[in-house]
N, C-alpha and C positions, 0 to 999 in steps of 0.2 A: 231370812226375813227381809221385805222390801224397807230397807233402812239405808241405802244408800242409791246416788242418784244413777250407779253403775246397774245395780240391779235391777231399780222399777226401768230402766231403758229394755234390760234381756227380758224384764218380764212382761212387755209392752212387746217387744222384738217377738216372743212365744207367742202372745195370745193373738199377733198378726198371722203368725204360721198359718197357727189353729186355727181360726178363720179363712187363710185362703183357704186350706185343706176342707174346712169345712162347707166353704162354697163350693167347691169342686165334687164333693159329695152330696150336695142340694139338704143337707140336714141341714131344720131349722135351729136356730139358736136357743138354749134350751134357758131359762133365765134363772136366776138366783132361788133355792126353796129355802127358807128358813126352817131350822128345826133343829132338836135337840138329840139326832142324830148324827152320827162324823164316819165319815167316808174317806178313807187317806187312798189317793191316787196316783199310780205313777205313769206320767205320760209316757205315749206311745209315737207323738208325732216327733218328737226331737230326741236321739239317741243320749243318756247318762246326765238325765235331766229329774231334778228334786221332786220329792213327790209333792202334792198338792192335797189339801183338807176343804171338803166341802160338807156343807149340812144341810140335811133333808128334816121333813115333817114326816114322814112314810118310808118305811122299807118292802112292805107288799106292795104299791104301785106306781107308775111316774117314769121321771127320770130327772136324772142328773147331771151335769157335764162339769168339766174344768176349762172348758172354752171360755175364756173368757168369764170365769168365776173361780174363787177359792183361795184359800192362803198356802201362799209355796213356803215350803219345809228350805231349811239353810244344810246342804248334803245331802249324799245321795241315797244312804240306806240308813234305813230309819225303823224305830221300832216304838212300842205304843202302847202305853198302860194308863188305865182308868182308877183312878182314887180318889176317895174323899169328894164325890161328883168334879172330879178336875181331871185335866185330859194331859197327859205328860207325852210328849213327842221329845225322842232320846235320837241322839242321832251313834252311829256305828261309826264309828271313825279307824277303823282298821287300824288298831295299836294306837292312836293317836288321839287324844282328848275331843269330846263333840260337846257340840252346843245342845240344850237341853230346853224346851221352852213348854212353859206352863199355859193352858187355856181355859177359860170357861166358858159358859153360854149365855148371853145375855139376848134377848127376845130372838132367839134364834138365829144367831149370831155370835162364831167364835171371838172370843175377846182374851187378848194377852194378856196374863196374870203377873209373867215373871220369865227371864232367861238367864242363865248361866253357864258355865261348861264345865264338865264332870268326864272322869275315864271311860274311855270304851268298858263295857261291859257283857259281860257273856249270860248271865242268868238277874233278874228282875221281879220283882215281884212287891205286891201291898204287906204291908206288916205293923198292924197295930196303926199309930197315923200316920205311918212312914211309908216311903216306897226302900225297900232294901237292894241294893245291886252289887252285885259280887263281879269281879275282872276274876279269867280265872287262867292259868298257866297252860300254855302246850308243851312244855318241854321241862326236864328236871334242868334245876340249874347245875351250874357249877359247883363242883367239891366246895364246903365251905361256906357256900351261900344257901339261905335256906330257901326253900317253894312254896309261894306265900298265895295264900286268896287276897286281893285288895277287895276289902268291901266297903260302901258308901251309903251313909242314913239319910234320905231327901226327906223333907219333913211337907207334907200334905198339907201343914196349916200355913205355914210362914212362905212354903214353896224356892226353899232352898236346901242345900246338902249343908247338913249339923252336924256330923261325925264321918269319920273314919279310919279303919284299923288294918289289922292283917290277920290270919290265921293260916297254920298248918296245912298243906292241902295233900301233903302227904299221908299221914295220920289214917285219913278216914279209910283211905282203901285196906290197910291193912299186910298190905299185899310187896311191896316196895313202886307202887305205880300211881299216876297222878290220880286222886278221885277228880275226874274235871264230872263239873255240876252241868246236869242237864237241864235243871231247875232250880224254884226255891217255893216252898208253900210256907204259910201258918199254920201249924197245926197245934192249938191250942193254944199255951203262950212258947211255945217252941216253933223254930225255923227246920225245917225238915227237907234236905236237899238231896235228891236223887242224883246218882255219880253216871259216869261210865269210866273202866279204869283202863289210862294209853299211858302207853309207855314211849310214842312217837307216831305222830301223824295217824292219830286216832287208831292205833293198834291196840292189841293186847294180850296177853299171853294166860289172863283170867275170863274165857269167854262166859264161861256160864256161872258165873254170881251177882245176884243184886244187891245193892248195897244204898243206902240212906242216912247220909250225914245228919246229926239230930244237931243244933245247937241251941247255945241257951239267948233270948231276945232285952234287952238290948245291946248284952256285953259282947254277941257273938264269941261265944266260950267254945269251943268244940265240945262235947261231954260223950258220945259213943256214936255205934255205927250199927243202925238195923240192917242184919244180913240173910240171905235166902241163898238158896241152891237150887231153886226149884225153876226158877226161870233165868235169862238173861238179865242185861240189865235195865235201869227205870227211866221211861222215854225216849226220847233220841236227842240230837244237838239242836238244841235252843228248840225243843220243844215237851210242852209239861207233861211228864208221864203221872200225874198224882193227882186223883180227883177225891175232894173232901164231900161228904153229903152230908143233909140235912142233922143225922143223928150223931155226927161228929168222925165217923169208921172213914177211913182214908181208902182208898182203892189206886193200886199203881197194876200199870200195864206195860208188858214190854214186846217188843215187837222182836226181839229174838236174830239181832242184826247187827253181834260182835261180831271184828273181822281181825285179821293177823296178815301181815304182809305175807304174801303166796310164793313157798320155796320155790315152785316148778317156774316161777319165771325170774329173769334177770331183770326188770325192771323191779321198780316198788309200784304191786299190784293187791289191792284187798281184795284178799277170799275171807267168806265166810266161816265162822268156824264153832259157833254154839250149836251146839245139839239138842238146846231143850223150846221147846214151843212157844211161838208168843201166848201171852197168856197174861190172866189178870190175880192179883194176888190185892188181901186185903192188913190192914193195922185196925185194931175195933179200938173204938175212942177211946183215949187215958192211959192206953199204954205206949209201948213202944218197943215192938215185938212184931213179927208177919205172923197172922193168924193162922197156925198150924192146920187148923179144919175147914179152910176155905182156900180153894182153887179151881180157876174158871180158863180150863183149855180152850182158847180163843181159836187155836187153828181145828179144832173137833166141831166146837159147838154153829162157823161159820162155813164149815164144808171146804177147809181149805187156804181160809185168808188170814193173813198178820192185818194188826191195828197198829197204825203210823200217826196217827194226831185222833185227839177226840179233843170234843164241845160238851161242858155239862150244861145239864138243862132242868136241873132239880128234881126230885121223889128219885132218887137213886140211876137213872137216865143218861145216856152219853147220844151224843150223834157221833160216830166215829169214821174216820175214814180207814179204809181198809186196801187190802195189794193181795193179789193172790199171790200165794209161798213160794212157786218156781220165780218168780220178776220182782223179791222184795228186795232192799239193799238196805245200806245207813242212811243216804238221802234221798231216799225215794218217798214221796208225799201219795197215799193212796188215793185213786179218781173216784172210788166208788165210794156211798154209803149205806150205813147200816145204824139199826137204832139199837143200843146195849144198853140191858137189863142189868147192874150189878148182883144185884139180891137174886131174882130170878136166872140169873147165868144163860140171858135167851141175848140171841143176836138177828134183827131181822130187815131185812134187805128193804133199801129206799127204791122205790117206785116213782117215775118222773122227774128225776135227775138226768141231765147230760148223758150219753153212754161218756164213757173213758176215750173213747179216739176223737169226740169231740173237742174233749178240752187242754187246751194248753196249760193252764194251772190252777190253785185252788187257793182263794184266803184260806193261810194257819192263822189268824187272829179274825176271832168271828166274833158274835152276840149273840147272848137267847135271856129273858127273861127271868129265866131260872124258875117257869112255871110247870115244868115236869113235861110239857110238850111240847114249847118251838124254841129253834134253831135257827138264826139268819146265817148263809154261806156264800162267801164272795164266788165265782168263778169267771173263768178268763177262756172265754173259746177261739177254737183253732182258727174261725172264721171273721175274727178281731170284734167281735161283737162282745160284752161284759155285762154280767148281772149279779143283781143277788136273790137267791134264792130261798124261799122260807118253808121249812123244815114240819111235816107236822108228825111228831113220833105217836099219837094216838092211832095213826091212821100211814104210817110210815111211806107217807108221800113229799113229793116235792114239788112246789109251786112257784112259778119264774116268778119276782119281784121285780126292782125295780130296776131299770136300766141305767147303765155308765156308761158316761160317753166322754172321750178325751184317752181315755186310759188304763190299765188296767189295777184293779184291788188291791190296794196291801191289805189293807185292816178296817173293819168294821164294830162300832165301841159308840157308846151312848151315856150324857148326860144330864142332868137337871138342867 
């Protein structure tokens, strides 16, 4: 935050950069758009530099810049959830407690609500009026000492953190191995947390089981573990494999991308080592159970590809990014998209999207209305040009939006 006279100088210092940079490129100066849209940018002109928040009226046309517009984020990775119409900007403080700052919209115009500092945290998510964030362990501790989730209750009305506990994080898996959460959803008044289980440096010796830590909201109880064998396990690191729909049935996806350190070399190297397919599996509301009579072979029904992030978009609908199976891994973000049918188990290829060797990266934190047809997707091309592009699954095309300039995407998130 520009709150001291050290920083508005660096940040007078940057937007001079940006400017000469920007004369130098003859682009004009693009000016402030009010709106109740937010756009989290991370410049490109200055190496390990905060991202920046700016706000548009439009995400199909225009543009945007941080040149010389937008409020700079306090650290360097940042991450970004929307509640109760308030915009929570968390900062990653690798191991180390981050600033936390609350925003809203006023005539199109972020306005600071509130900040504080709260622990790094690994999984986040809205719950009831609260935002819930769980820290979560990589390593078993010491004989003795036990392996704790820290989890933390920020509260959406007051816009501070109101509680905090610990729980078991051994428990869930079952297994003697960490459940580390790849998420957290609401699912009904239950928190329902998709694991993946390491034993060290995201290994594991349990490739092919999924598992879903259930607990109870607001005591954070642990109470059981919804388990399958049918696929790998539920999303990936820090991203949500569990899409809730409209009639309450839960849908989790797994992209089939446990690994085990690989005996044939002397280093510590991850191979591969599930055998069962990515693939979408269902919970149908009110219980808490995988639906024995539902399974949607993701690598059959798209000729080939694992799903690596998806966008819901309402009427049962994902926009998902996908990887073909020989080049998938654990951090591998798919270039391509596809529109997925959960009901109808149909996957059908986006049209006027970037090819894949165009693009250098892709926002994992997008926006869609939740109107059962659009999707807004950041993306970042090879040729340092940045846009967002809007999504239409009726017609499973894709249409350039609006352009960024200064930067490239973290997150795209909207409101009141």
């Amino acid at each position: 935050m520009k709150t001291t006279f050290t920083k508005t100088l660096l940040a007078l210092a940057f937007a001079g950069v940006l400017s000469s940079c920007d004369k130098k490129s003859d682009r004009e100066v693009v000016p402030p758009n009010p709106g109740n849209y937010i756009i989290a940018v991370t410049p490109t002109a200055i190496a390990s530099k905060a991202d920046y928040l700016v706000t548009t009226a439009s995400l199909d046309t225009g543009k945007v810049s941080i040149i010389g517009n937008g409020t700079e984020q306090a650290g360097l990775y940042r991450y970004y959830v929307t509640a109760n119409n308030k915009f929570f900007s968390m900062l990653y403080g690798q191991g180390s407690p981050g600033a936390v700052t609350v925003y809203g919209i006023t005539d199109g115009k972020l306005k600071k609500l509130n900040d504080f500092t709260s622990a790094t945290v690994h999984a986040f998510a809205p719950v009831n009026n609260d935002i819930l964030t769980i820290k979560v362990p990589r390593r078993i501790a010491a004989a003795g000492t036990p392996t704790v989730y820290e989890w933390y209750r920020v509260s959406t009305v007051t816009n501070e953190e109101i509680a905090k506990g610990t729980s078991d994080a051994i428990a869930p898996s079952g297994n003697g191995e960490i459940a580390h959460l790849s998420w957290i959803k609401q699912v009904g008044n239950k928190v329902f947390a998709p694991y993946f289980s390491i034993y060290n440096s995201f290994f594991t010796k349990f490739p092919d089981e999924a598992g879903i830590a259930v607990f109870s909201y607001p005591e954070m109880q642990y109470e059981k573990t919804i388990r399958d064998t049918r696929t790998s396990f539920i999303g990936r690191y820090f991203v949500d494999g569990l899409g809730l729909v409209e009639n309450g049935d839960c849908y989790a996806f797994s992209s089939s991308v446990a690994a085990d350190d690989d005996p044939a070399t002397t280093a510590v190297d991850a191979k591969m080592t599930s055998t069962k397919p990515s693939a979408i599996t269902r919970i149908k509301a009110g219980t808490t159970e995988f639906d024995q009579t539902y399974f949607f072979n993701f690598e059959t029904a798209s000729n080939g590809y694992v799903i690596t992030n998806w966008l819901n978009i309402g009427q049962n609908k994902f926009i998902a990014n996908i990887e073909p199976v020989a080049t998938k891994g654990q951090y591998v973000t798919g270039k391509r998209l596809a529109i997925v049918d959960v009901v109808n188990k149909t996957v059908t290829p986006v049209n006027g999207f970037p090819e894949a060797s165009q693009i250098s990266s892709i926002t994992t934190t997008n926006y869609s209305p939740k109107d059962g047809k659009t999707g807004y997707i950041g993306v970042n091309l090879i040729n340092s040009t940045t846009y967002i592009y809007k999504i239409d699954a009726s017609t499973a095309t894709a249409k350039q939006g609006v352009k960024v300039e200064g930067g490239n995407i973290t997150a795209i998130q909207h409101i009141q």
